[in-house]
VOGU-3710 file (C-alpha; in Angstrom, 3 decimals, decimal comma):
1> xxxxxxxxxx> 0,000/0,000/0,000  0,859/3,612/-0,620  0,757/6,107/2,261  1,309/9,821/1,719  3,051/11,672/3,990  2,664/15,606/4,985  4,340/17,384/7,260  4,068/20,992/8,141  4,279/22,932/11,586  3,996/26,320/13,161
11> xxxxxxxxxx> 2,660/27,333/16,304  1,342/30,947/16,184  1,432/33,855/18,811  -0,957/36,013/17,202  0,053/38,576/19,917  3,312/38,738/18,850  3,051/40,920/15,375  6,478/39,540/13,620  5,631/37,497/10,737  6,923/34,148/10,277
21> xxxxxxxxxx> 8,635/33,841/6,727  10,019/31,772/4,398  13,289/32,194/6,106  11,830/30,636/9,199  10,942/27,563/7,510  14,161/27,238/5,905  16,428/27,502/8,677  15,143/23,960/10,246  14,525/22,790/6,323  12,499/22,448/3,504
31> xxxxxxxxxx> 11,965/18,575/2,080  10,044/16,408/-0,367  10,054/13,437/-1,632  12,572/10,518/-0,205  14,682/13,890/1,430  11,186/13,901/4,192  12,254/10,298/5,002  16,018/10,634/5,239  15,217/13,450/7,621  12,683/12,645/9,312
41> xxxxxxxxxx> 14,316/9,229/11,132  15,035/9,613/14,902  12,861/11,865/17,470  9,457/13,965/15,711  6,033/12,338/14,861  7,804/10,866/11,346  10,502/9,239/13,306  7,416/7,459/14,885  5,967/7,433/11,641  8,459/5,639/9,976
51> xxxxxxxxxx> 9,261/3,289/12,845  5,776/1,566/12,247  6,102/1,656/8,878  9,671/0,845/7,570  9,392/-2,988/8,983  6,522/-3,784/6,843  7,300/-4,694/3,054  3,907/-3,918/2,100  4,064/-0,212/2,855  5,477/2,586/0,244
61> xxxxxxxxxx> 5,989/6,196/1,341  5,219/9,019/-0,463  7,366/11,992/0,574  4,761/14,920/-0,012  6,149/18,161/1,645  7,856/18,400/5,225  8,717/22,501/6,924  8,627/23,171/10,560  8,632/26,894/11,489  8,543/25,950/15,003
71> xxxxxxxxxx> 6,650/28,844/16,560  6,343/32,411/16,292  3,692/35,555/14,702  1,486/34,915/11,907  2,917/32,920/8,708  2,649/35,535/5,830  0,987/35,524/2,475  4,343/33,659/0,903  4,646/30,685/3,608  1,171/30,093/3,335
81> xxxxxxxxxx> 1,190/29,870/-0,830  4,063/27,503/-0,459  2,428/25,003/1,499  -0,867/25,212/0,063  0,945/24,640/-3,926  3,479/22,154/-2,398  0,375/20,107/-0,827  -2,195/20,206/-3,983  1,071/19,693/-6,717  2,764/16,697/-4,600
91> xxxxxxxxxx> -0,815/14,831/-4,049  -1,797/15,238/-7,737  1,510/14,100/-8,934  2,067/11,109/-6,713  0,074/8,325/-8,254  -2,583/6,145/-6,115  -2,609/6,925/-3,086  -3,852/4,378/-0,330  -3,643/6,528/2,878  -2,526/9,949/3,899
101> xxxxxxxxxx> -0,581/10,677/6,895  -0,366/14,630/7,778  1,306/15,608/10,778  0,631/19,000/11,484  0,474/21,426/14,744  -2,915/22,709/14,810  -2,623/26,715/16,344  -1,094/27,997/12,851  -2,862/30,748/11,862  -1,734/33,232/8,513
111> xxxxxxxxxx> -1,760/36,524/7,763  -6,079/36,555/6,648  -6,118/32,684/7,706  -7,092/31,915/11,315  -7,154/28,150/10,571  -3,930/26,914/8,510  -4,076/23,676/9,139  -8,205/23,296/8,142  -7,027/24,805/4,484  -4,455/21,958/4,076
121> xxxxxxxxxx> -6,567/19,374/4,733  -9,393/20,686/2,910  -6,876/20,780/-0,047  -6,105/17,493/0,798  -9,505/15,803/0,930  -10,195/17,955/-2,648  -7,229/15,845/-4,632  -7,223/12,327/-2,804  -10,981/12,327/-2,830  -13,582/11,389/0,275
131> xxxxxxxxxx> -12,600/7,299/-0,368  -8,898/7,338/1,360  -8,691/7,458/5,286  -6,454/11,005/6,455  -5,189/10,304/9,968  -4,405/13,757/11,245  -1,475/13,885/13,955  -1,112/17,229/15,905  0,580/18,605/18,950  -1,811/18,751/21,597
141> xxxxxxxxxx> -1,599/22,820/21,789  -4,002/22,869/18,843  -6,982/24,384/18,420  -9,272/22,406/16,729  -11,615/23,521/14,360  -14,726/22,379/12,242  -12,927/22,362/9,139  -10,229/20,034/10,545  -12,481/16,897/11,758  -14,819/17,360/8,409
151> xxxxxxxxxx> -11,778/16,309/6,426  -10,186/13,872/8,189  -10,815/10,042/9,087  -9,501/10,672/12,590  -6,918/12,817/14,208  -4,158/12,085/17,740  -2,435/14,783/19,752  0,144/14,478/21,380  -0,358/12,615/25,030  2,250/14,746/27,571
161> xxxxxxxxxx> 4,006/18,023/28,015  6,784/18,243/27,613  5,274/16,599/24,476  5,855/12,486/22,963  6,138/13,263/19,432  7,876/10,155/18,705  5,149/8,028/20,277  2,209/10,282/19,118  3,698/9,102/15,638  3,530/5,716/16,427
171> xxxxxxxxxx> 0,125/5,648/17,538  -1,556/7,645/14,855  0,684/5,436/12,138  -0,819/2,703/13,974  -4,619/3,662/13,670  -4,218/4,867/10,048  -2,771/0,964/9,173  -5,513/-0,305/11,316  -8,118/1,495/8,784  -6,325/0,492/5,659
181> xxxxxxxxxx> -6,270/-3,257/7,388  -9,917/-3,412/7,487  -9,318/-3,880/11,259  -10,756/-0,375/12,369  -13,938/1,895/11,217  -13,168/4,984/13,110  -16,283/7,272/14,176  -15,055/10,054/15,799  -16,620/12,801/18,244  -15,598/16,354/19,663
191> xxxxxxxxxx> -16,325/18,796/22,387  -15,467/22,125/21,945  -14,426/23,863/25,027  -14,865/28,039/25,946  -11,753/28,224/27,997  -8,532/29,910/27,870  -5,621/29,353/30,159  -2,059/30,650/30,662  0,602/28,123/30,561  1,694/27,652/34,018
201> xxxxxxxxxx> -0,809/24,440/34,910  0,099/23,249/31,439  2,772/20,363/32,889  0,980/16,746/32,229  3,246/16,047/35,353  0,616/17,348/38,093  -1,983/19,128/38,877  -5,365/19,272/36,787  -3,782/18,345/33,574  -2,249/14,929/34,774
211> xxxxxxxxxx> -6,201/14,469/36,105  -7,621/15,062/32,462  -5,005/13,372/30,507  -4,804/10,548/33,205  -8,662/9,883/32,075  -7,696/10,090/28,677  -5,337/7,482/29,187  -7,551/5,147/30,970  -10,217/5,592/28,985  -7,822/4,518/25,745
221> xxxxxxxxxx> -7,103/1,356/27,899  -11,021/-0,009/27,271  -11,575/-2,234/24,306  -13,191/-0,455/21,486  -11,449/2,846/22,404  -9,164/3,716/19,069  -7,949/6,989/20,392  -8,449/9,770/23,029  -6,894/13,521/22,340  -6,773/16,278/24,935
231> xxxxxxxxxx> -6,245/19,709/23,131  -5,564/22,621/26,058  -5,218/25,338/23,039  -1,773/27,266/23,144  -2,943/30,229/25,279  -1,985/32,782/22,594  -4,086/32,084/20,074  -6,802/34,962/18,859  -8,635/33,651/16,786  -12,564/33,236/15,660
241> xxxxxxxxxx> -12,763/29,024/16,791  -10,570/29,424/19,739  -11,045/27,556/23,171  -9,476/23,862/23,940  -11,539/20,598/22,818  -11,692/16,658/23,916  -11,198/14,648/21,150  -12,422/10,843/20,944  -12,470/8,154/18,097  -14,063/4,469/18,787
251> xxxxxxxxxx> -14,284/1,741/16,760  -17,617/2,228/15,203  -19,401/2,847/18,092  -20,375/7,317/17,349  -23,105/7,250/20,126  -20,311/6,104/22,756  -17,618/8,460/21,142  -20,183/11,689/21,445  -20,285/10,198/25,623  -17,023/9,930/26,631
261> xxxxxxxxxx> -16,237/13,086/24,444  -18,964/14,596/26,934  -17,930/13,494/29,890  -13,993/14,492/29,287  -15,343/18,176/28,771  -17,039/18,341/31,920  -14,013/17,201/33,747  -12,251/19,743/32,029  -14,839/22,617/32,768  -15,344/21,621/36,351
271> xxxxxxxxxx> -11,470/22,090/36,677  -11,550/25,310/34,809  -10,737/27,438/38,141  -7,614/25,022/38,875  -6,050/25,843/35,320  -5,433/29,530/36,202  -3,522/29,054/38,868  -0,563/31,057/39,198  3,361/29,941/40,623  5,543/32,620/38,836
281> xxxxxxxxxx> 6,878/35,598/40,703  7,990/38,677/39,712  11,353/39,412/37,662  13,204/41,102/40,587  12,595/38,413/43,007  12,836/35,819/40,506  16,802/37,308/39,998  17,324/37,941/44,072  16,121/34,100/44,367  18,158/32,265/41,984
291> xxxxxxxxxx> 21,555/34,375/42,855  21,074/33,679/46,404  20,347/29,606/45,739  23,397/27,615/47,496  24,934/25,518/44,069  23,764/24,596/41,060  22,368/26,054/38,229  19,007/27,764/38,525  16,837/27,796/35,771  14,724/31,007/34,787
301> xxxxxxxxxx> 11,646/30,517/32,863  11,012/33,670/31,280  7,048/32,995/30,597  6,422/36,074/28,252  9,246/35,909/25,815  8,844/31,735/25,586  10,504/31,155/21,841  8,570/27,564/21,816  5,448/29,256/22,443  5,029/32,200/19,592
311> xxxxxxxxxx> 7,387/35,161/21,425  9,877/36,550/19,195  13,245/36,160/21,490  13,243/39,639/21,835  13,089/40,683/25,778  15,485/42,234/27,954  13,026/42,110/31,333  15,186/39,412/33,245  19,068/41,154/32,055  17,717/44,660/33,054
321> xxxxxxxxxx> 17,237/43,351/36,428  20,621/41,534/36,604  21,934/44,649/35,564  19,992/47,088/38,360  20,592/44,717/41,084  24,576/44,040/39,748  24,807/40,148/39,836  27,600/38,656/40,869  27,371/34,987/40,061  27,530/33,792/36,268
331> xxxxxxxxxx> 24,044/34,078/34,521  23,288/33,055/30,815  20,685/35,075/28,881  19,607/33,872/24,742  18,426/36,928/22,947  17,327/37,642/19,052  18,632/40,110/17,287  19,829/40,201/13,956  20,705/43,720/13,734  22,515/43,203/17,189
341> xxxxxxxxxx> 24,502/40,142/15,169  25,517/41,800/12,675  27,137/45,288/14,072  28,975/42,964/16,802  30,059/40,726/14,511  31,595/43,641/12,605  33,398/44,481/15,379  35,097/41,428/15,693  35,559/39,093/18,362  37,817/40,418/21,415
351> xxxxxxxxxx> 36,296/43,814/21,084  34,557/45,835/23,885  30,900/47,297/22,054  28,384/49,239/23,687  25,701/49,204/21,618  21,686/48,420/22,295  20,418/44,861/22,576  16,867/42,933/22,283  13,413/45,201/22,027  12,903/45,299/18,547
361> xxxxxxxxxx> 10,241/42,981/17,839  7,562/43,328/19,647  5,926/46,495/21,437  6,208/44,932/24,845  9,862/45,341/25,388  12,445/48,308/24,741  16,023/47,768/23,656  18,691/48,087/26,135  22,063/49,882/25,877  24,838/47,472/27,201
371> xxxxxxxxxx> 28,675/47,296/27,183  30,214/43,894/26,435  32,829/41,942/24,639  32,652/40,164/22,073  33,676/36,210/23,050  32,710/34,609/19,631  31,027/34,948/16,218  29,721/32,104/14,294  27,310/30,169/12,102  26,292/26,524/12,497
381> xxxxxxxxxx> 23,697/23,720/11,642  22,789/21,843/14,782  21,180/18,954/15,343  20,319/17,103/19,006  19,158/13,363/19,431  16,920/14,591/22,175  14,981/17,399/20,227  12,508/16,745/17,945  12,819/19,794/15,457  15,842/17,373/13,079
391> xxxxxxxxxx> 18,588/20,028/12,108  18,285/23,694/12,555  20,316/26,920/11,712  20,307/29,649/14,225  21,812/32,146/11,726  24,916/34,576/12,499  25,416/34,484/16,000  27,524/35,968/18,453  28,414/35,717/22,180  28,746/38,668/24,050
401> xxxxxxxxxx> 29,880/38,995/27,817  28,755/41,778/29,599  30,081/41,294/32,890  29,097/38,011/34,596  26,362/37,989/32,010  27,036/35,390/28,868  24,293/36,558/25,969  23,805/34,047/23,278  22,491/36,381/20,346  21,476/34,436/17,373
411> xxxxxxxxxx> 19,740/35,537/14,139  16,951/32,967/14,128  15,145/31,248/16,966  16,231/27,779/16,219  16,274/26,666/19,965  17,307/29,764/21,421  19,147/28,914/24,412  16,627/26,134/25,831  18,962/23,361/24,999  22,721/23,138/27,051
421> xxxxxxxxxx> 24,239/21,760/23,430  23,330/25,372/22,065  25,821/27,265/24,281  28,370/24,265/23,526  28,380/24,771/19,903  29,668/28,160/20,625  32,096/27,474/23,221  29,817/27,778/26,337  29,895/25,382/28,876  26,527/25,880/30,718
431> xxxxxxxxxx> 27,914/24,153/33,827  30,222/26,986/34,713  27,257/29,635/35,138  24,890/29,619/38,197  21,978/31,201/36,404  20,300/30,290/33,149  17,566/31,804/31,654  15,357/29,964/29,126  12,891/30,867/26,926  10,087/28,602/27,421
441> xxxxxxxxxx> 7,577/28,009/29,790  8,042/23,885/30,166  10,363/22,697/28,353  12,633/22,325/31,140  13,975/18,949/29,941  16,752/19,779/28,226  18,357/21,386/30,853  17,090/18,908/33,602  20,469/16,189/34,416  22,372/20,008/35,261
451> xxxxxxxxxx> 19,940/22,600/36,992  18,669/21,958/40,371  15,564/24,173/40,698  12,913/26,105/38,190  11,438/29,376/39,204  8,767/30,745/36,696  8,961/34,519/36,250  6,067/36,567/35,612  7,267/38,536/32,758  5,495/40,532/30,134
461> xxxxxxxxxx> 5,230/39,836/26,621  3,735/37,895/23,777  3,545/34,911/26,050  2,798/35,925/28,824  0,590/34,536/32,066  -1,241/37,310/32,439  -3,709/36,727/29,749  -6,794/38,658/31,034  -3,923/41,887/29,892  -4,141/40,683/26,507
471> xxxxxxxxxx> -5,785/42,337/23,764  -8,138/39,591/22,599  -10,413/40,504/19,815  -11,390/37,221/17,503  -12,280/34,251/20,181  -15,764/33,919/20,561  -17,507/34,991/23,223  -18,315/34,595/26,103  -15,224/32,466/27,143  -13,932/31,643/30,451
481> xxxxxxxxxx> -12,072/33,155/32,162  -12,277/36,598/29,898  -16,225/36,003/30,916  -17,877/34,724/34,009  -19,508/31,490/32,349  -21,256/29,012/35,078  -22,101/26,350/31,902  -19,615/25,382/29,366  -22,679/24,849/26,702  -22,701/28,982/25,559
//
């Protein structure tokens, strides 16, 4: 049998107002064809993919189109054409097609597009026609919308955060063989969901989102059960179909789909209060905290300017409060800036700038004047076993030491500094600082076997906790918690 396979990802910040471009895309790659398979082996949902896959001799694949963009603003006019041509030409040009696997995000939104990922498979359904089964695989940040399920056979998000691409591949590869086997008939139900939430409660670990995906789990365990998906939206998401959904495909069995979809919604809704619960403290005592810690390093989570969640890299917050309260102990800060990149790379390394820093992106942050030198310029393609993104170019970047302060200042996000093998490709050992900030809000993982504690700052920005200070304008209304809603049924 012949299995398509589709891969395209971007999860959008709506409140952050950089575009994501063409450039994006290409800095972690741009495949088709057998190039999507060579790449895609290892960690992602097509390393999952293809582990189910490759040991059977009676499955082809058919390399459609494959770009991640990771996450940032909305994808402009350009990105958007791409995908859309590269998606209709490589399904009318690739011959019979059996099955279709597309593995996309689900929160990409363009510029005049709130619902990417609903055009793609719409385009989809249009050239493979309504007879061949589209298993949909998506990051469980998505927001999922009308258009999605009416053109798909059934869809899986990812089951933890920090996510389980590599096993969400497997499972959806396994449901889509299933349906070409004959040995599944997927019906599958939804529950749309009026809340928003900030991302501090968003750890499957504990709390209210272990309870809901713990049911999930269980529930998958009974016989008949194909799938269950959990979708807490990505909290920065304005647009017209927003809120988070519950997600549930049986095996032929609708009527007992549509009740367990029920029932995982009103878990969900009765925890709603739970899900805004705050642990981050402000950026002053965040900085006074982690200096004072005994050993170690302390990790920073610097909620508003999270990279992996939309925010463009931009904020100087956490260094202007190093910088007031005059740190002593070793501290590592990522920034992006490419105009920063390229007038310290012209100075050269060894040489002592001042020049301004970070604030250029986005209107919640202000560049900072600073006086550093220069410890090394550089350009590299990186690639970690342990991240699922395959190999990624962060652009021109430099390192720039401005007292005990180590800046990482790269062109593009690639991983900013949320990985340890980031500062190590440019001659930073993270183990000699005592501070390191990252820019995400829980993808501590990376940095997990050397840190000893997290602390979650309440900064401002793009991605920030604070969403009620947001300026929403497209989710429908009312929602909870921007509305006081007793009944999830508006």
């Amino acid at each position: 049998m012949r299995i398509g396979l589709v891969e395209v990802s971007q999860e959008t910040d709506t409140f952050n107002p950089l575009p994501t471009t063409m450039a994006d895309f290409a800095s972690f790659g741009l495949y088709e064809g057998r190039e999507i398979v060579e790449h895609g082996r290892g960690d992602g949902t097509v390393g999952g993919y293809l582990s189910v896959v490759e040991p059977r001799d009676d499955v082809e694949t058919v390399g459609i189109t494959r770009g991640l963009g990771v996450a940032g603003g909305r994808i402009d006019a350009e990105s958007l054409a791409y995908f859309e041509e590269r998606v209709r030409h490589g399904l009318a040009t690739a011959g019979r097609l059996d099955g279709l696997a597309m593995h996309l995000h689900g929160a990409c939104a363009a510029d005049g597009l709130d619902d990417v990922e609903g055009r793609l498979l719409s385009i989809a359904r249009d050239v493979v026609g309504p007879a061949v089964p589209i298993v949909l695989t998506l990051d469980h940040h998505a927001n999922i919308t009308q258009q999605m399920v009416d053109h798909c056979d059934a869809l899986v998000g990812f089951r933890t955060q920090p996510h389980d691409p590599f096993e969400t591949g497997e499972a959806s590869t396994q449901l889509l063989l299933a349906i070409l086997d004959g040995r599944a008939r997927p019906a599958m139900a939804w529950r749309k969901i009026p809340l928003l939430s900030h991302q501090e409660q968003y750890l499957t670990s504990g709390g209210p989102m272990k309870a809901w995906f713990d049911r999930a789990r269980a529930l998958e365990r009974e016989p008949g059960v194909l799938s269950v998906s959990l979708f807490p939206m990505q909290p920065w998401l304005d647009v017209d179909e927003a809120g988070w959904a519950a997600v549930v495909v049986t095996n032929d069995d609708r009527a007992r789909a549509e009740r367990l979809a029920d029932d995982l919604a009103d878990l969900c809704w009765s925890m709603r209060d739970e899900f805004q619960v705050k642990t981050s403290i402000a950026p002053h005592e965040a900085v006074r905290r982690a200096e004072a810690a005994d050993a170690g390093i302390v990790i920073l989570s610097d909620q508003g300017d999270s990279v992996f969640g939309g925010s463009a890299g931009d904020s100087t917050v956490l260094l202007e409060s190093m910088l007031r309260q005059r740190i002593t102990k070793r501290a590592l800060i990522p920034l992006i800036d490419a105009d920063a990149v390229g007038r310290l790379a012209a100075a050269g390394v060894g040489a002592t700038v001042t020049t301004t820093i970070g604030g250029t992106a986005t209107p919640f942050f202000r560049p900072l004047e600073v006086t550093g030198t220069v410890r090394n310029v550089g350009q590299k393609t990186l690639r970690f076993d342990d991240a699922p993104f395959g190999e990624f170019d962060m652009g021109p970047t430099v390192v720039l030491d401005v007292g005990p302060i180590t800046l990482l200042i790269s062109t593009y996000r690639g991983l900013a500094g949320n990985h340890p093998g980031v500062y190590r490709a440019f001659g930073v050992e993270p183990r000699d600082y005592h501070v390191a900030v990252v820019k995400t809000a829980s993808n501590f993982q990376y940095f997990r076997p050397i840190s000893t504690e997290v602390i979650r700052v309440d900064t401002p920005g793009p991605t920030q906790s604070d969403i009620l200070g947001l300026p929403w304008r497209r989710v429908p209304r009312p929602i909870y918690p921007l509305d006081e809603m007793s009944d999830r049924r508006r």
